[in-house]
C-alpha positions in Angstrom: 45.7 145.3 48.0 45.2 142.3 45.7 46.0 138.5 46.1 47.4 136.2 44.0 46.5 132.6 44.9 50.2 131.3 44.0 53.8 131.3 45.5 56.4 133.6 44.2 57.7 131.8 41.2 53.4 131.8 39.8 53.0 136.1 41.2 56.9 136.1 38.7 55.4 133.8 36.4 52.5 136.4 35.9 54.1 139.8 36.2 56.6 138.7 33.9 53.7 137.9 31.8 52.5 141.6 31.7 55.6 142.6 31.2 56.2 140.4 28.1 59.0 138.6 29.4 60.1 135.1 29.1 59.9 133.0 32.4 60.9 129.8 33.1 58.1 126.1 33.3 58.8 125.8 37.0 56.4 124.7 39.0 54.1 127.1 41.4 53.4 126.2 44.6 50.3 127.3 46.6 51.0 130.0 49.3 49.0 133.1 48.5 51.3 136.1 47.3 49.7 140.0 48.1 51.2 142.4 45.3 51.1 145.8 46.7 49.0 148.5 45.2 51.4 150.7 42.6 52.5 153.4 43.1 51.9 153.3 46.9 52.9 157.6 47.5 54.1 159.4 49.8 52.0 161.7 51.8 52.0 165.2 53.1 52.2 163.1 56.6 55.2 160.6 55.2 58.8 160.9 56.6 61.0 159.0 54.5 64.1 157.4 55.7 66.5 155.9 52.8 69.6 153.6 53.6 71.8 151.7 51.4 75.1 149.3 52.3 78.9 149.5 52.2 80.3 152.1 49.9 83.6 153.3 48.7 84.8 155.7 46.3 88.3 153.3 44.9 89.2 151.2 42.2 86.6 151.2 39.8 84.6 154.1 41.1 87.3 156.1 41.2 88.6 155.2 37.9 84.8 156.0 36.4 84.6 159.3 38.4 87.3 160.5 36.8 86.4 159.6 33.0 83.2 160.8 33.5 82.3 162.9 36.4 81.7 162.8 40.2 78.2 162.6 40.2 78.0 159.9 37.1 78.0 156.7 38.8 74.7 158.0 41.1 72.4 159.7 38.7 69.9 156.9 38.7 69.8 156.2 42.2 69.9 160.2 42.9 66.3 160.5 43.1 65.6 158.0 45.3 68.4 159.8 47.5 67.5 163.3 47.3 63.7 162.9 47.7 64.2 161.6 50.7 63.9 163.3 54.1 66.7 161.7 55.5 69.1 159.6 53.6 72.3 157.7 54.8 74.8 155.2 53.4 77.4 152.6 55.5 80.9 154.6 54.3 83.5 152.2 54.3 86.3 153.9 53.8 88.3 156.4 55.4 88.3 159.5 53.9 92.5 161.5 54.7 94.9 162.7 52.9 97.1 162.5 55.6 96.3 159.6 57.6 98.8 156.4 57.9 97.5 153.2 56.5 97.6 150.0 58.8 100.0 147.6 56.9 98.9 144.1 58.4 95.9 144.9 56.7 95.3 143.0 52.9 92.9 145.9 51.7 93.6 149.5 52.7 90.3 151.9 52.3 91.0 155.8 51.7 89.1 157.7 49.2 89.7 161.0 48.0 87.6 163.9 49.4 87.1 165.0 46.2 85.6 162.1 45.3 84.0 161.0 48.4 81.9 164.6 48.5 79.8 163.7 46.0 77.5 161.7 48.5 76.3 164.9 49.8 75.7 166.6 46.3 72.9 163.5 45.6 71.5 164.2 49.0 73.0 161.5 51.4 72.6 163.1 55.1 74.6 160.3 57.2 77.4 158.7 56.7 77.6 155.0 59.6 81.1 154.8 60.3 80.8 151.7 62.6 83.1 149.3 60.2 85.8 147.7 59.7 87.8 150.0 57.2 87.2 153.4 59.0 90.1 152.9 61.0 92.5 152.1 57.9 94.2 155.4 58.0 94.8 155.0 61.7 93.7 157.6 64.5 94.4 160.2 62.2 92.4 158.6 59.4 89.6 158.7 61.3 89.5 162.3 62.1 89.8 163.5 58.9 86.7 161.2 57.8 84.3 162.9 61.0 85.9 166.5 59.8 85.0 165.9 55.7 81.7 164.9 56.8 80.9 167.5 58.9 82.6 170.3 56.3 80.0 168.7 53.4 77.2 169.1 55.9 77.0 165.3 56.9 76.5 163.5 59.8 78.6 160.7 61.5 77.3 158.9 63.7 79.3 155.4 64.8 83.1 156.6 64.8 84.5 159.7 67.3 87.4 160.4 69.9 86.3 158.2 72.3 84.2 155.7 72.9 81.5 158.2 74.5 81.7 160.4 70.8 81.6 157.0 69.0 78.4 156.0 70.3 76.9 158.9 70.0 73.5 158.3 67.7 72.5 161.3 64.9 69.7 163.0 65.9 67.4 164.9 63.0 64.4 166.8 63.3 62.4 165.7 60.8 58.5 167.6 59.9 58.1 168.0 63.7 59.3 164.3 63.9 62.7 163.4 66.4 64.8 160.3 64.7 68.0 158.9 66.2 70.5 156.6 63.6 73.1 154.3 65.3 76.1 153.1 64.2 77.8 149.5 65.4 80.4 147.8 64.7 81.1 143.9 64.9 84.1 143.5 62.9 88.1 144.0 63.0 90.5 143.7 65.6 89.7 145.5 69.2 92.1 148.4 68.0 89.3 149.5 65.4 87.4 150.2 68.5 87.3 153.6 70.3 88.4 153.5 74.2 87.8 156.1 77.0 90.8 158.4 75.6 91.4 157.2 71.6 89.7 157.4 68.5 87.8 154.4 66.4 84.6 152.8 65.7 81.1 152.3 68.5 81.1 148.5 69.7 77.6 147.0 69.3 77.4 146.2 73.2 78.1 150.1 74.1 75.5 151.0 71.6 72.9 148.9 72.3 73.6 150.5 75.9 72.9 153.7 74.3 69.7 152.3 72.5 68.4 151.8 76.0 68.9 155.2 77.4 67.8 157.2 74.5 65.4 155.9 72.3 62.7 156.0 75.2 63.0 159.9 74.2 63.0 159.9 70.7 60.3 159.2 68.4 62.2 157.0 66.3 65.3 155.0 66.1 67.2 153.3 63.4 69.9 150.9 64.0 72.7 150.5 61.6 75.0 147.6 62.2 78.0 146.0 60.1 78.3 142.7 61.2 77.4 138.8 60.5 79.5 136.8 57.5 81.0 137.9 54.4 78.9 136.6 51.2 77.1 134.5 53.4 73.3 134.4 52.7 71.9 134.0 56.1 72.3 135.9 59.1 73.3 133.5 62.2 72.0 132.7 65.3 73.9 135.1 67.4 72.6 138.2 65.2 69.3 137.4 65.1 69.2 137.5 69.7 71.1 140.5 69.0 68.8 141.9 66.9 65.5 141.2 69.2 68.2 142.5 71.8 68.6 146.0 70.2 64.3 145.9 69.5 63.5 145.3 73.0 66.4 147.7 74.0 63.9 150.4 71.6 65.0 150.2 68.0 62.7 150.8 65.8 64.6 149.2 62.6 67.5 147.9 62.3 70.0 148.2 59.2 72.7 145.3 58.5 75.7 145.7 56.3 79.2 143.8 55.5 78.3 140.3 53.8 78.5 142.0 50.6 75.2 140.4 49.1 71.7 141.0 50.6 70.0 138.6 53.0 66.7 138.2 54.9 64.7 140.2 56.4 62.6 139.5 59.6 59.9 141.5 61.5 60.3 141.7 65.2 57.2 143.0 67.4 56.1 145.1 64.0 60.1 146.4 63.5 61.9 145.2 60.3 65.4 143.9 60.2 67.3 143.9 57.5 69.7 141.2 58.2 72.2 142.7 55.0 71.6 145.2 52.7 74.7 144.7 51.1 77.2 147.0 48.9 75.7 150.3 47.5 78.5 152.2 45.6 81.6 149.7 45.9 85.1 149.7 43.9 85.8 145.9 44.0 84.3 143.5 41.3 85.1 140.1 43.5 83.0 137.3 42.1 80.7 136.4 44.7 78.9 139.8 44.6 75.1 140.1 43.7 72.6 142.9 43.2 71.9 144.9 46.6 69.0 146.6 48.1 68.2 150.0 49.1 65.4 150.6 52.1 63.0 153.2 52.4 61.7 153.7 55.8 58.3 155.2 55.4 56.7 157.0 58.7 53.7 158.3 59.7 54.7 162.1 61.4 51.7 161.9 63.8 51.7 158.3 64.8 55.4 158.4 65.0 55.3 155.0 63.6 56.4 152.5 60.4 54.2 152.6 58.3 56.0 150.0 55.8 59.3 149.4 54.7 60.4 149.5 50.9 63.0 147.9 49.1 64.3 148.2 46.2 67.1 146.2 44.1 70.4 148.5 43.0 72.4 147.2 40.2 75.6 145.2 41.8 77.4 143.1 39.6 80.0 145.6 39.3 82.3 143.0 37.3 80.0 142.9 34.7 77.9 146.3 34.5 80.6 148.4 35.6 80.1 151.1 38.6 77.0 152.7 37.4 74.1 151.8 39.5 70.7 151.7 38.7 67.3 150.5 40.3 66.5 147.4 38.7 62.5 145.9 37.9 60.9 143.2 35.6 63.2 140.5 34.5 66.6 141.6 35.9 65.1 142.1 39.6 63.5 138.8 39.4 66.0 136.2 40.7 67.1 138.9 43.4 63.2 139.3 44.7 62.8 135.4 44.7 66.1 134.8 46.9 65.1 137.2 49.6 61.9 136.0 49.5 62.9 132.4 50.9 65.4 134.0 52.8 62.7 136.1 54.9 60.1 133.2 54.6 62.7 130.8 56.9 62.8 134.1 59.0 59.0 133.8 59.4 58.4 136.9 57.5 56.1 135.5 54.3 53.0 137.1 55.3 54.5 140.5 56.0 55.6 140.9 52.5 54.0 142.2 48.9 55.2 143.0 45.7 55.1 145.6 43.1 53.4 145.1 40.2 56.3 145.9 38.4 58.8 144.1 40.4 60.9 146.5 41.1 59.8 147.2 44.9 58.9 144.6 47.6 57.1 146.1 50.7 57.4 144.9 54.6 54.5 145.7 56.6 54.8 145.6 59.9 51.9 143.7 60.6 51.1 140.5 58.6 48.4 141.2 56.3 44.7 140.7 57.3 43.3 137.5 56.0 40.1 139.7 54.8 42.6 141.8 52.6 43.7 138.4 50.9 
């Protein structure tokens, strides 16, 4: 691993330089930047993880499915999906042809099954249904969702018959490696919330309870959570105990999702928390959406531990680029890279962060980086 003696905008200033791009006469300041070796590989040893944020197959991606195919508004992100040994996405959506919406509700999420099933043709594996629109078809809503999910070979781990079900985590063998995925929910009105004898989504209190008892027995757990404020660029104060919390409780990683637009990400005792992901595949084009990020977990099978985190900017401007997403790099992944990059720095995260040469992936370590490697 190299080091650039210079703060983000001089390690932009001269990537964008290799990549013949114009940049702009601000000044650099004097923090030292790593950039991360490229590529970095995966290895016979790796497990990879892959999670993206809130996703919806209505409006506009239903409307592009149909012109031009189910699988046609994921082929460039398919890759990333499918290679992976374990992928999953926050569904927010129900997923019924028969359910009853909940009219006190401004937006009602249901997406077609048809539609819907392409997730498992580009290799998702998981679906989080720990939100706030799972439960907009009502009970029977919900149970249509679990049972298309489990008919396309998914799992669902966040949303069941009872509270129990609901916070139940999904458990995959992977290469000889056990890992556990949680689903929470923070948002909507207590009747999104499964009881002892009705359907709806896992509370973040119960799961966290669950955290406790199980992840001592696993060899790795991930934490998916919608919660914290819509288009809001910082997580608060309550999310961030929460988070240390759930770490202490034995998460390995934690997963945030429902701003909408991405936000920081912190590092607690070696574990990365992404604060926000936020959307992946979304029908709306509301105004204050940005680009979003995608995280690849990579593991070490025999250490059972993170190795580093990935991340990687998906195309999100739906308004303007329509409902095709794509990975971005160079120029058009810059201004996304330099906003999460103060964002984690106030998080206390700056020296557990490099860069692709390229720009289009930032790496979390889990450790900060040696001073010798700098």
């Amino acid at each position: 691993m190299t080091l650039l003696r210079a703060g983000l905008p001089a390690l932009l200033f001269f990537l964008m330089a290799l990549l013949g791009c114009t940049t702009t006469t601000r000044q650099p300041d004097t923090e030292p930047i790593n950039v991360a070796p490229s590529p970095l590989g995966i290895g016979p040893d790796d497990v990879t993880l892959v999670f993206a944020g809130d996703t919806n197959f209505i409006w506009g991606v239903e409307d592009l499915q149909r012109r031009r195919g189910m699988v046609y508004p994921l082929e460039d992100v398919m890759q990333l999906l499918s290679s992976a040994d374990l992928a999953g996405v926050n569904l927010e959506t129900a997923v019924t042809r028969t359910g009853t919406p909940i009219n006190e509700k401004n937006y009602i999420f249901n997406s077609s099954p048809l539609l819907a099933g392409v997730l498992a043709d580009v290799g998702v594996d998981v679906l989080m249904l720990a939100n706030n629109h799972s439960m907009d078809m009502g009970s029977q809503g919900i149970l249509d969702t679990i049972e298309f999910a489990r008919r396309r070979g998914m799992l669902t781990p966040g949303a069941g018959t009872n509270v129990h079900e609901a916070a139940l985590p999904a458990i995959i063998t992977v290469k000889g490696m056990t890992v556990a995925i949680f689903s929470a929910n923070d948002i909507g009105p207590q009747t999104n919330f499964a009881t002892g004898n009705a359907p709806g989504t896992a509370s973040i209190s119960v799961v966290q309870s669950n955290v406790r008892n199980w992840c001592g027995f696993i060899d790795f757990c991930v934490v998916n959570l919608h919660w914290g404020m819509e288009y809001s660029p910082n997580p608060i104060a309550g999310q961030r105990k929460t988070a240390e919390a759930l770490i202490k409780a034995g998460a390995d990683a934690i997963i945030g999702h429902h701003p909408h637009i991405p936000q920081g990400i912190e590092v607690i005792d070696g574990k990365p928390v992404f604060y926000s992901v936020g959307n992946f595949l979304f029908g709306s084009v509301n105004f204050k959406q940005t680009h979003n990020l995608i995280v690849r977990l990579v593991l070490d099978k025999n250490t059972k531990q993170i190795k580093r985190s990935e991340v990687y900017v998906v195309d999100g401007v739906y308004r303007e680029n329509g409902h095709r997403i794509r990975i971005l790099n160079g120029a058009e992944a810059m201004p996304v890279w330099e906003e999460i990059f103060v964002q984690s720095k106030a998080l206390g995260t700056r020296s557990y962060l490099a860069f692709g040469e390229d720009l289009k992936s930032m790496v979390v370590f889990p450790k900060p980086i040696p001073a010798e490697q700098q």
